[in-house]
N, CA, C and O atoms as a GROMACS GRO file, in nm:
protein
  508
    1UNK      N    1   9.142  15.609   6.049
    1UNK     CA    2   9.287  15.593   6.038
    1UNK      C    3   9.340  15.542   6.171
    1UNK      O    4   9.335  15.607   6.275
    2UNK      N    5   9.399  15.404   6.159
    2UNK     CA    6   9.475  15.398   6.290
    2UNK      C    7   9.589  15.469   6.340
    2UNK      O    8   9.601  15.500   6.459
    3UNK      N    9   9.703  15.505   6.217
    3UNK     CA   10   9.827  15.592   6.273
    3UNK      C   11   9.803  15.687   6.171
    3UNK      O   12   9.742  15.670   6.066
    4UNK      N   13   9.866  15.808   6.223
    4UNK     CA   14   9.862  15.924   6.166
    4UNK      C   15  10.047  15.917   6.198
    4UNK      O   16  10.105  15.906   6.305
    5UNK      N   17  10.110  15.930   6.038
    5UNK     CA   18  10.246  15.987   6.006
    5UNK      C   19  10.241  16.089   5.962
    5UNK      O   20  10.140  16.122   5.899
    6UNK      N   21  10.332  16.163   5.976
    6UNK     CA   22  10.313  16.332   5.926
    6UNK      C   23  10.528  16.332   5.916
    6UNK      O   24  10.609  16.249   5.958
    7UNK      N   25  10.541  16.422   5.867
    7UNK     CA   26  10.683  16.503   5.809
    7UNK      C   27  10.741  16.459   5.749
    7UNK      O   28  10.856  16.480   5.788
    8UNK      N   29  10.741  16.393   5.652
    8UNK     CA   30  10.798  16.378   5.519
    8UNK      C   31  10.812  16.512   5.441
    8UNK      O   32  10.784  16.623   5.484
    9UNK      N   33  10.862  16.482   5.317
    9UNK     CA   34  10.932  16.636   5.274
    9UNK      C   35  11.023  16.592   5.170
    9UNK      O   36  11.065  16.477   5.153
   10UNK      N   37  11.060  16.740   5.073
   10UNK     CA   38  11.178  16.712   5.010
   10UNK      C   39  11.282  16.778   5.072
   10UNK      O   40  11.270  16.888   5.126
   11UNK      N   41  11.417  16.693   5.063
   11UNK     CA   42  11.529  16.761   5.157
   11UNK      C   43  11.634  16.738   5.042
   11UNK      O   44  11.604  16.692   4.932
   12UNK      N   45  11.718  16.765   5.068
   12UNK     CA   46  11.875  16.785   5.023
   12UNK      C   47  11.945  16.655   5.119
   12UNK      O   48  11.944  16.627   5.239
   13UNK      N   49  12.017  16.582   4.972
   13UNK     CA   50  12.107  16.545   5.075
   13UNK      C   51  12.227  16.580   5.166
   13UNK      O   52  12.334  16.623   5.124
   14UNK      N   53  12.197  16.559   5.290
   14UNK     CA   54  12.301  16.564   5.435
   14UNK      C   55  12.233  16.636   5.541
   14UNK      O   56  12.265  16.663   5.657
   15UNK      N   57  12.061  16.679   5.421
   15UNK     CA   58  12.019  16.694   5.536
   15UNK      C   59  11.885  16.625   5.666
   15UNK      O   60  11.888  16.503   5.684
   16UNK      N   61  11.805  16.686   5.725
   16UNK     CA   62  11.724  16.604   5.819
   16UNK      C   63  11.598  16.659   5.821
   16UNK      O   64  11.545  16.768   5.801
   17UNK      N   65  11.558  16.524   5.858
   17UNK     CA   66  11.336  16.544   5.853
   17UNK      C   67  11.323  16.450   5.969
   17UNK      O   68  11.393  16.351   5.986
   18UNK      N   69  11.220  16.494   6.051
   18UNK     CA   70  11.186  16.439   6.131
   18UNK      C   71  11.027  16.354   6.166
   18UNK      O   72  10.946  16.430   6.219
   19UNK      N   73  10.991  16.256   6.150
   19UNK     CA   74  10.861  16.204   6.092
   19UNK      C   75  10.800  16.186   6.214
   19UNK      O   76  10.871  16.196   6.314
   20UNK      N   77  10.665  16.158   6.229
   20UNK     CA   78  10.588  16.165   6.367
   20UNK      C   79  10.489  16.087   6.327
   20UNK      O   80  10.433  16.094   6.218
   21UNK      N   81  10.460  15.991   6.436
   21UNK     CA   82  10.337  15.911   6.426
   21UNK      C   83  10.264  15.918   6.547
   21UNK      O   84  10.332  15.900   6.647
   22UNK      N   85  10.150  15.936   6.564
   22UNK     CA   86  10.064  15.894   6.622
   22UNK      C   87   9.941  15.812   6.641
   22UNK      O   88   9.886  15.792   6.532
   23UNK      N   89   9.875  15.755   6.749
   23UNK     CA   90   9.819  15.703   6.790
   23UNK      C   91   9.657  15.733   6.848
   23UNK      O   92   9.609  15.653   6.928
   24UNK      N   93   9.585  15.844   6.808
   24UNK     CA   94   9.421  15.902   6.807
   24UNK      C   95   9.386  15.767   6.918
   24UNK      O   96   9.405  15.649   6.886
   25UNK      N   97   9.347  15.800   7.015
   25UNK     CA   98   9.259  15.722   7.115
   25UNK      C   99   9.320  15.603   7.125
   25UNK      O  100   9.249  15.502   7.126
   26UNK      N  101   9.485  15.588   7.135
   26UNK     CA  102   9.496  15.467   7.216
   26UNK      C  103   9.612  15.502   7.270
   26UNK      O  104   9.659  15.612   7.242
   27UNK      N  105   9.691  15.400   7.370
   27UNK     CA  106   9.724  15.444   7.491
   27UNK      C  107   9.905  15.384   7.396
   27UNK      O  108   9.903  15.358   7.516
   28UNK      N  109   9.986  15.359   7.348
   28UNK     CA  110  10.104  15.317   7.312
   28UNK      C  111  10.199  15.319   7.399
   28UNK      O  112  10.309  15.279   7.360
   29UNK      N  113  10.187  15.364   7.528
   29UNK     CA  114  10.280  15.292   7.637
   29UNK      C  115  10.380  15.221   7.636
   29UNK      O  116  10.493  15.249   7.673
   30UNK      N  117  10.309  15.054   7.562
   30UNK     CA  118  10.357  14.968   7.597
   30UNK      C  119  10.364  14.859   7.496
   30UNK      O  120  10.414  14.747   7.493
   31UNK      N  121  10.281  14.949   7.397
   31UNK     CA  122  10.345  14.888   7.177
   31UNK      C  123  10.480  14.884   7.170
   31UNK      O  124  10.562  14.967   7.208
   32UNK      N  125  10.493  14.789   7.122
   32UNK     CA  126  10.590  14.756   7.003
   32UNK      C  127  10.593  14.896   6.910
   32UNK      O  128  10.472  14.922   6.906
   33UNK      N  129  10.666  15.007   6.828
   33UNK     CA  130  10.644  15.050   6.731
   33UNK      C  131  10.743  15.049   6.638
   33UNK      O  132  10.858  15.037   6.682
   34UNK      N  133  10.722  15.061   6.475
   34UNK     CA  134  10.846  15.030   6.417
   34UNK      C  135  10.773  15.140   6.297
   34UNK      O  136  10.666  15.202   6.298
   35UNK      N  137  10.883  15.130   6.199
   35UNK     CA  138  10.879  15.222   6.123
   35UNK      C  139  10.958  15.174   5.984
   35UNK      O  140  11.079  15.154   5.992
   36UNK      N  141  10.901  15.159   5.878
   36UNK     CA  142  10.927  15.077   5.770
   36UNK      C  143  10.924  15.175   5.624
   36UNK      O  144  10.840  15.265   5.620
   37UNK      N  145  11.000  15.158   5.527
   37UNK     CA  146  10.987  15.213   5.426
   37UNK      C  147  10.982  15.130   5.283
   37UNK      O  148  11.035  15.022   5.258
   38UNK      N  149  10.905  15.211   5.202
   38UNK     CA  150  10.928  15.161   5.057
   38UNK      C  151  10.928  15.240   4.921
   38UNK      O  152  10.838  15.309   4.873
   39UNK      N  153  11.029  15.216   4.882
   39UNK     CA  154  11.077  15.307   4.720
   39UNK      C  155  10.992  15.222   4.611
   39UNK      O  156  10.914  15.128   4.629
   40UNK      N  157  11.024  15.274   4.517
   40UNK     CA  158  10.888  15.256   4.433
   40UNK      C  159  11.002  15.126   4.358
   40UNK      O  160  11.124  15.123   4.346
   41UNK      N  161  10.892  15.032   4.320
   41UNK     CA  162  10.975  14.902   4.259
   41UNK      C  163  10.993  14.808   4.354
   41UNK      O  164  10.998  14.689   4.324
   42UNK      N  165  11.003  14.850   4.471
   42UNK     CA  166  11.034  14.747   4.610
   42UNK      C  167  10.982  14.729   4.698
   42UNK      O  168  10.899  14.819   4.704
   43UNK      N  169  10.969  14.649   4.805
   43UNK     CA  170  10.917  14.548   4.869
   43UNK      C  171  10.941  14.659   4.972
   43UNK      O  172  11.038  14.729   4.942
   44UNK      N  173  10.870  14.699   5.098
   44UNK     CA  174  10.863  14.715   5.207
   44UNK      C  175  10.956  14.681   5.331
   44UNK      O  176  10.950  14.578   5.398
   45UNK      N  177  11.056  14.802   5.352
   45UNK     CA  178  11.169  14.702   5.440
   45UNK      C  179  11.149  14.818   5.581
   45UNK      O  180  11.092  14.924   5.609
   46UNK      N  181  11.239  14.712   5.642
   46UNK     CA  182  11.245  14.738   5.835
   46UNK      C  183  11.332  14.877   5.850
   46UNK      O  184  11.430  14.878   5.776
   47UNK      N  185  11.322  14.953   5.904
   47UNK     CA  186  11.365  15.097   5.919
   47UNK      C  187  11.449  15.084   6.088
   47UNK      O  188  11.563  15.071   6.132
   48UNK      N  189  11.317  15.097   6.136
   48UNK     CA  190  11.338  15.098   6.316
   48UNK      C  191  11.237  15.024   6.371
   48UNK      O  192  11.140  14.982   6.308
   49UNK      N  193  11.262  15.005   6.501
   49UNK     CA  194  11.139  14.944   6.585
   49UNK      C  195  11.152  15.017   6.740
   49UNK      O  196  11.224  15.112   6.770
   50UNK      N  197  11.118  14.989   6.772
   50UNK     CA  198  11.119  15.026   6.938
   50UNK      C  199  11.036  14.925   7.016
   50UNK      O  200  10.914  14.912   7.005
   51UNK      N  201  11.123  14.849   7.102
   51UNK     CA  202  11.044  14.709   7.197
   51UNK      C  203  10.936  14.740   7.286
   51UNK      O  204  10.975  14.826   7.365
   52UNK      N  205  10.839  14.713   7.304
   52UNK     CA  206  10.744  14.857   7.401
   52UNK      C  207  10.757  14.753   7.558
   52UNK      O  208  10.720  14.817   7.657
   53UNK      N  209  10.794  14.635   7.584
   53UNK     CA  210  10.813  14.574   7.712
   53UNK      C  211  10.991  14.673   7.731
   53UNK      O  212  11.014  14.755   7.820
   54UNK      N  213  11.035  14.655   7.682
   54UNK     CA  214  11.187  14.726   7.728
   54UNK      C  215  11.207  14.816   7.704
   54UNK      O  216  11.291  14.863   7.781
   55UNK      N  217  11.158  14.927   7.582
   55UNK     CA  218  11.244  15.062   7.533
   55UNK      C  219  11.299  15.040   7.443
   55UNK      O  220  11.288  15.126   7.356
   56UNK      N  221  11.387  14.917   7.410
   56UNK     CA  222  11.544  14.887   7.365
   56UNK      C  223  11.446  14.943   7.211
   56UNK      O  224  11.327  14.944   7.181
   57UNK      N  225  11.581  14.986   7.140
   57UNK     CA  226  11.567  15.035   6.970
   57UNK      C  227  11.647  14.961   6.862
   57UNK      O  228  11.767  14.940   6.877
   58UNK      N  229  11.585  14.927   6.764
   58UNK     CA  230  11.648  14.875   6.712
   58UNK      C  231  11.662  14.907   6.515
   58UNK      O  232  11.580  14.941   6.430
   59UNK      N  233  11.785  14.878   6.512
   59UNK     CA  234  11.747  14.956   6.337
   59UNK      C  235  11.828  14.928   6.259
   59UNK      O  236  11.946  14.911   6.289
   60UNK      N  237  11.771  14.916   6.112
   60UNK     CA  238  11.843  14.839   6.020
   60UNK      C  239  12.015  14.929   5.982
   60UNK      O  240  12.042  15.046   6.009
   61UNK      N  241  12.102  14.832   5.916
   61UNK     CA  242  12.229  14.873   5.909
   61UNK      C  243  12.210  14.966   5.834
   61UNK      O  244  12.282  15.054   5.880
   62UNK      N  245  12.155  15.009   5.740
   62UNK     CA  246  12.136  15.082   5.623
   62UNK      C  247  12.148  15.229   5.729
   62UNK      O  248  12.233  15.316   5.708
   63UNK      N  249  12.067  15.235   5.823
   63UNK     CA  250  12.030  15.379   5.894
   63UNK      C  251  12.080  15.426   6.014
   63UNK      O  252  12.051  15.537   6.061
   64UNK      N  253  12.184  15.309   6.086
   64UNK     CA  254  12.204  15.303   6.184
   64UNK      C  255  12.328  15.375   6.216
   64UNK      O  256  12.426  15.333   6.155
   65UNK      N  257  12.351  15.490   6.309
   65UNK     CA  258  12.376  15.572   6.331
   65UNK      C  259  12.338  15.700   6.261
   65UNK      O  260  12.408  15.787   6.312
   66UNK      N  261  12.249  15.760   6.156
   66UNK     CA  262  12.191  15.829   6.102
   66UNK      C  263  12.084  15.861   6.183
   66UNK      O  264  12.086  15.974   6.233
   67UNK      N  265  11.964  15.768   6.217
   67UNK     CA  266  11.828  15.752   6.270
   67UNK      C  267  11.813  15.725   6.396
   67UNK      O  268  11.878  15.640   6.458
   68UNK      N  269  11.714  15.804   6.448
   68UNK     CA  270  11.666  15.794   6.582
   68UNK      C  271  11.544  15.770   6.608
   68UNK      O  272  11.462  15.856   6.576
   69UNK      N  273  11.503  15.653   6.670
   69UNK     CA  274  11.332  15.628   6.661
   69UNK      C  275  11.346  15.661   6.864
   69UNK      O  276  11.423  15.610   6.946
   70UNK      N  277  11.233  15.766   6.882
   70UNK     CA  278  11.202  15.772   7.006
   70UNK      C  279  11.083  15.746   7.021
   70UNK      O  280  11.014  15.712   6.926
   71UNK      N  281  11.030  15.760   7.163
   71UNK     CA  282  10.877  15.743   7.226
   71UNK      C  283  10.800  15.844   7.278
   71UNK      O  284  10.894  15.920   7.303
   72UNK      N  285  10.745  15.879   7.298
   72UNK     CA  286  10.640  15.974   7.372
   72UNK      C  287  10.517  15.937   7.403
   72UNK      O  288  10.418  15.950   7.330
   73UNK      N  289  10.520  15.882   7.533
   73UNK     CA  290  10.410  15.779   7.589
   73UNK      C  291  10.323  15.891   7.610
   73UNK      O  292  10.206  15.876   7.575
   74UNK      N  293  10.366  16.021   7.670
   74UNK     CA  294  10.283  16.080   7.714
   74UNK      C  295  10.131  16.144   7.584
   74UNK      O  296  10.008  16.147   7.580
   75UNK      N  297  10.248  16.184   7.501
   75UNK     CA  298  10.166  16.195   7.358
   75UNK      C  299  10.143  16.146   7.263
   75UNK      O  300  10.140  16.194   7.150
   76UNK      N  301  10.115  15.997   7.312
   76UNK     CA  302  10.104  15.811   7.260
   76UNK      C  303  10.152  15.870   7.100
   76UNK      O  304  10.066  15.903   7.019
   77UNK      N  305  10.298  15.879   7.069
   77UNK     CA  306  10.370  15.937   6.933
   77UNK      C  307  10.453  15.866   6.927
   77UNK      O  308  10.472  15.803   7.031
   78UNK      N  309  10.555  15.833   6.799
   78UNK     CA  310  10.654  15.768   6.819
   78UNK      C  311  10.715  15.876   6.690
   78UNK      O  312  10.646  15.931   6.604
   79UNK      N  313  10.864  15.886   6.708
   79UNK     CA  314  10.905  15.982   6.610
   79UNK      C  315  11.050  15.925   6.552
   79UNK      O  316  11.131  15.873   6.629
   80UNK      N  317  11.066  15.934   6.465
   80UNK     CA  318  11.233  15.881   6.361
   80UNK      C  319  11.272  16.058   6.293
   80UNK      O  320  11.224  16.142   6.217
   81UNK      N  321  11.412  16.033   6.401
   81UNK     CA  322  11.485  16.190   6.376
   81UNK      C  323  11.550  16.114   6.276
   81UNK      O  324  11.598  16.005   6.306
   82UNK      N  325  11.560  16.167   6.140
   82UNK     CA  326  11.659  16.158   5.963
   82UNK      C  327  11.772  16.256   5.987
   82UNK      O  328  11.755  16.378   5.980
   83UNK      N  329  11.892  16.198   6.016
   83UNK     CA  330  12.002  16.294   5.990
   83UNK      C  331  12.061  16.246   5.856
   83UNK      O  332  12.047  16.142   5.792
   84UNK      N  333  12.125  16.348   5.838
   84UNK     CA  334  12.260  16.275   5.726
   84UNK      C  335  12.191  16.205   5.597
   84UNK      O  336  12.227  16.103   5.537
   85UNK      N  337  12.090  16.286   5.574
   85UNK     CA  338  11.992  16.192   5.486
   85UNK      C  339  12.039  16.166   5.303
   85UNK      O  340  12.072  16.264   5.237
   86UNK      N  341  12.036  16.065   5.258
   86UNK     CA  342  12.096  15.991   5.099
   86UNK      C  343  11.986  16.016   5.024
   86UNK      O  344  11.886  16.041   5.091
   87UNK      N  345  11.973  16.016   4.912
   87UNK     CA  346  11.910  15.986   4.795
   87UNK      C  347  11.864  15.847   4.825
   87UNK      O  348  11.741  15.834   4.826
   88UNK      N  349  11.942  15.731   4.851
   88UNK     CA  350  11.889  15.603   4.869
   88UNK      C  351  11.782  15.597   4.935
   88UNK      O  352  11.702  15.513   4.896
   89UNK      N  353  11.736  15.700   5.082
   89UNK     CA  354  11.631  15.662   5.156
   89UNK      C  355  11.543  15.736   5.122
   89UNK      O  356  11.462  15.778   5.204
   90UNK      N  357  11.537  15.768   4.993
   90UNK     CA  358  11.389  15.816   4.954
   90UNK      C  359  11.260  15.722   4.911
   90UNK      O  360  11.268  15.651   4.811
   91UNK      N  361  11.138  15.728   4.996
   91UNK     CA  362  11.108  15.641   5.003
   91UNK      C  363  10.934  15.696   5.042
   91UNK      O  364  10.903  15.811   5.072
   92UNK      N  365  10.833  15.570   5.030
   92UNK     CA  366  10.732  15.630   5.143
   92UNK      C  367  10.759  15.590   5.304
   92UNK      O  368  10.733  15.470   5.312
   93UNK      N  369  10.782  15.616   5.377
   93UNK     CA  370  10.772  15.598   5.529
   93UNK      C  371  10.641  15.518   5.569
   93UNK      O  372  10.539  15.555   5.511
   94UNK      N  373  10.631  15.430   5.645
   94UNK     CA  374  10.500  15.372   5.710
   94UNK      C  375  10.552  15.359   5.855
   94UNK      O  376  10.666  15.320   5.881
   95UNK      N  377  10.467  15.390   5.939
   95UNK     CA  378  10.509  15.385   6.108
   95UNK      C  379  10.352  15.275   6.149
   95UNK      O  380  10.238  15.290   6.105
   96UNK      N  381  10.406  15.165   6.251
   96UNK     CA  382  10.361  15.036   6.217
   96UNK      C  383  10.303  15.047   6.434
   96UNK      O  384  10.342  15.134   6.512
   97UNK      N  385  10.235  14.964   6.457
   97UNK     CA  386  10.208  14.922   6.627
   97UNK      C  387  10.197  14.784   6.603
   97UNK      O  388  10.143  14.725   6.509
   98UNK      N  389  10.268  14.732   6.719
   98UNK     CA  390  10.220  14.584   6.779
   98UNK      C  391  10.149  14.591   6.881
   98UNK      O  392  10.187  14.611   6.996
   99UNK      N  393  10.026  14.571   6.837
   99UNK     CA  394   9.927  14.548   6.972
   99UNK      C  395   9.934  14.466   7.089
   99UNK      O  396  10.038  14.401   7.075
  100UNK      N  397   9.876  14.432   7.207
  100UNK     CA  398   9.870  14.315   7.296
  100UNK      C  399   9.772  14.218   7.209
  100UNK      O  400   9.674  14.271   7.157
  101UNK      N  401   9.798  14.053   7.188
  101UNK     CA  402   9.911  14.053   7.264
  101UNK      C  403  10.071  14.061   7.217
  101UNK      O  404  10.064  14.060   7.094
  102UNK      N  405  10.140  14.065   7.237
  102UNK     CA  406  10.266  14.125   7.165
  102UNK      C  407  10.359  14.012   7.081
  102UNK      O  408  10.344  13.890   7.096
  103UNK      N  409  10.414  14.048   7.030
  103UNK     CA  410  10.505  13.918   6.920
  103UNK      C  411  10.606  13.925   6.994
  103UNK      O  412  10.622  14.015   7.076
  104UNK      N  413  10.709  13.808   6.969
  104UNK     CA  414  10.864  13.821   6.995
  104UNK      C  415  10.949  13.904   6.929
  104UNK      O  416  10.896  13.946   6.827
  105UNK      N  417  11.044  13.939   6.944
  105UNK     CA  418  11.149  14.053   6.934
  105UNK      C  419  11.164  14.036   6.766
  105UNK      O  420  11.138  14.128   6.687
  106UNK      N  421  11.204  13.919   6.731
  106UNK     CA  422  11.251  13.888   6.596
  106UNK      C  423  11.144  13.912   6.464
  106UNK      O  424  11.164  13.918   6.343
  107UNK      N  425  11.001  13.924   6.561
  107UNK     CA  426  10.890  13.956   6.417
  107UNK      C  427  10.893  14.106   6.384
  107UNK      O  428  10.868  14.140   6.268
  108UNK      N  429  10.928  14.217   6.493
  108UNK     CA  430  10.921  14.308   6.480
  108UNK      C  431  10.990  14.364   6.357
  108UNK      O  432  10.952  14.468   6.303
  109UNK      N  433  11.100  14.286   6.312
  109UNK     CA  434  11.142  14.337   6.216
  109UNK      C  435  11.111  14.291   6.050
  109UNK      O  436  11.177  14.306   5.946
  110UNK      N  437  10.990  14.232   6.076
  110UNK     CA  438  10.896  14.194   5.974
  110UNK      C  439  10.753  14.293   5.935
  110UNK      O  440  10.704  14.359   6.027
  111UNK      N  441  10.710  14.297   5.838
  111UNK     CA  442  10.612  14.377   5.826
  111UNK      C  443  10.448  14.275   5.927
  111UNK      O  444  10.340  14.305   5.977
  112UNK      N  445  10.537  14.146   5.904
  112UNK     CA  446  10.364  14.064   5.936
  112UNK      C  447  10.397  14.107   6.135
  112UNK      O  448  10.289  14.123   6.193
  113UNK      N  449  10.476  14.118   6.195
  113UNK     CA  450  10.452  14.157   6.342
  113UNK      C  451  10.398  14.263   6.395
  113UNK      O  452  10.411  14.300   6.512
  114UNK      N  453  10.298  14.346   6.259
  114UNK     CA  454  10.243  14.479   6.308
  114UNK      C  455  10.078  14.459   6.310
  114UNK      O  456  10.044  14.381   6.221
  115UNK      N  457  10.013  14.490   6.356
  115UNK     CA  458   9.854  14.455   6.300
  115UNK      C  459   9.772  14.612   6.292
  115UNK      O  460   9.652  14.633   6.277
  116UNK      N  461   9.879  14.706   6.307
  116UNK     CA  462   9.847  14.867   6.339
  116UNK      C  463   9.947  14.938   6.191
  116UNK      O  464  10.070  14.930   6.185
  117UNK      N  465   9.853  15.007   6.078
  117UNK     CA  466   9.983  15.076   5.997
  117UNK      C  467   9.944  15.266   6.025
  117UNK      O  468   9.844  15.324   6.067
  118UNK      N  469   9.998  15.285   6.006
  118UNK     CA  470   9.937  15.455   5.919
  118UNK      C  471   9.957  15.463   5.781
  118UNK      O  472  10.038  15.396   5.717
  119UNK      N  473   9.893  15.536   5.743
  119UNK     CA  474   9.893  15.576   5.574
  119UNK      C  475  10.009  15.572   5.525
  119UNK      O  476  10.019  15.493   5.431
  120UNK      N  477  10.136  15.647   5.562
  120UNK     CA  478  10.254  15.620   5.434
  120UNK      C  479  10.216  15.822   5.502
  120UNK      O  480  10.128  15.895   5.549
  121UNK      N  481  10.398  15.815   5.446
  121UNK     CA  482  10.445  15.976   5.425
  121UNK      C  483  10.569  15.975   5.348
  121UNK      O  484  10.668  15.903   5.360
  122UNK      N  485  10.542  16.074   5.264
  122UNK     CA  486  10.687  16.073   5.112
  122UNK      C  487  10.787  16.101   5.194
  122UNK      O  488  10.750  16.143   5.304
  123UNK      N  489  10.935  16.088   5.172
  123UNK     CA  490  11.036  16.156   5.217
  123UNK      C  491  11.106  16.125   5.071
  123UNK      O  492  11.123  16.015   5.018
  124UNK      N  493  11.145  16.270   5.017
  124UNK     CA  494  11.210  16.240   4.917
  124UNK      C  495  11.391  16.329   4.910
  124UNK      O  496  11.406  16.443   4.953
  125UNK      N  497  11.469  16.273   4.868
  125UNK     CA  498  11.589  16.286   4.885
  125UNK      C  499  11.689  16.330   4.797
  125UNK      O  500  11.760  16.236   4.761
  126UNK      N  501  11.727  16.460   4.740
  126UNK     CA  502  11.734  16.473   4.626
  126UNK      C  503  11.925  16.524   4.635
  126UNK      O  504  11.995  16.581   4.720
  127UNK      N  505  11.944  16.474   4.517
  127UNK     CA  506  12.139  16.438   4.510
  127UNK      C  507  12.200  16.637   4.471
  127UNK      O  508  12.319  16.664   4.459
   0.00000   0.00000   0.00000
C-alpha cells in the first residue's frame, strides 16, 4: 500500500470526522498532497491539496470554509479536519502524493497530477 487513509465513519449531519493519511517509509516533506472524493455514480473530484514547495492549501468551493487539509512532516501524514459535514459529502475519500518530480500548481487539482493513491475510506453522511 502506498497511502494508508484511515477515519471515515458514519456521522450526522453538522457534524465532524477527521481523515488521516499516511505515508509508510517515505519522507512527504516536500509532496504535493491532495485529497479527492467519490459518491457512487460519479467521477472522482478535487477535495483539497496542499502545495509541498509552499504549504499554500487549496480547496474546492463545495468545502471551503468547512475543511482543513494540514501537514505533518514530522509524521510524513497529511490530515482533512470535516466540520459542518452534509449528506452531499458522503462519499469514498482518496488522499493522493505528488512525487518529485513535481507538477505545476494547476494539475494538482486533477486526479492525473498524483502518481501516489491510498485505498479509499467511507465517510458517510446521514440527513
Amino acid at each position: 500500500v502506498q497511502l494508508q487513509a484511515s477515519g471515515g465513519g458514519l456521522v450526522q449531519a453538522g457534524g465532524s470526522l477527521r481523515l488521516s493519511c499516511a505515508a509508510p517509509g517515505r519522507t512527504v516533506s516536500n509532496y504535493g498532497m491532495g485529497w479527492f472524493r467519490q459518491a457512487p455514480g460519479k467521477e472522482r473530484e478535487f477535495v483539497a491539496c496542499i502545495r509541498g514547495t509552499t504549504g499554500r492549501t487549496y480547496y474546492a468551493d463545495s468545502v471551503k470554509g468547512r475543511f482543513t487539509l494540514s501537514k505533518d512532516n514530522a509524521k510524513n501524514s497529511v490530515y482533512l479536519q470535516m466540520n459542518s459535514l452534509k449528506p452531499e459529502d458522503t462519499a469514498v475519500y482518496y488522499c493522493a502524493a505528488d512525487t518529485p518530480p513535481f507538477i505545476i500548481l494547476s494539475e494538482l487539482y486533477y486526479t492525473r497530477g498524483y502518481d501516489l493513491w491510498g485505498q479509499g475510506t467511507q465517510v458517510t453522511v446521514s440527513s
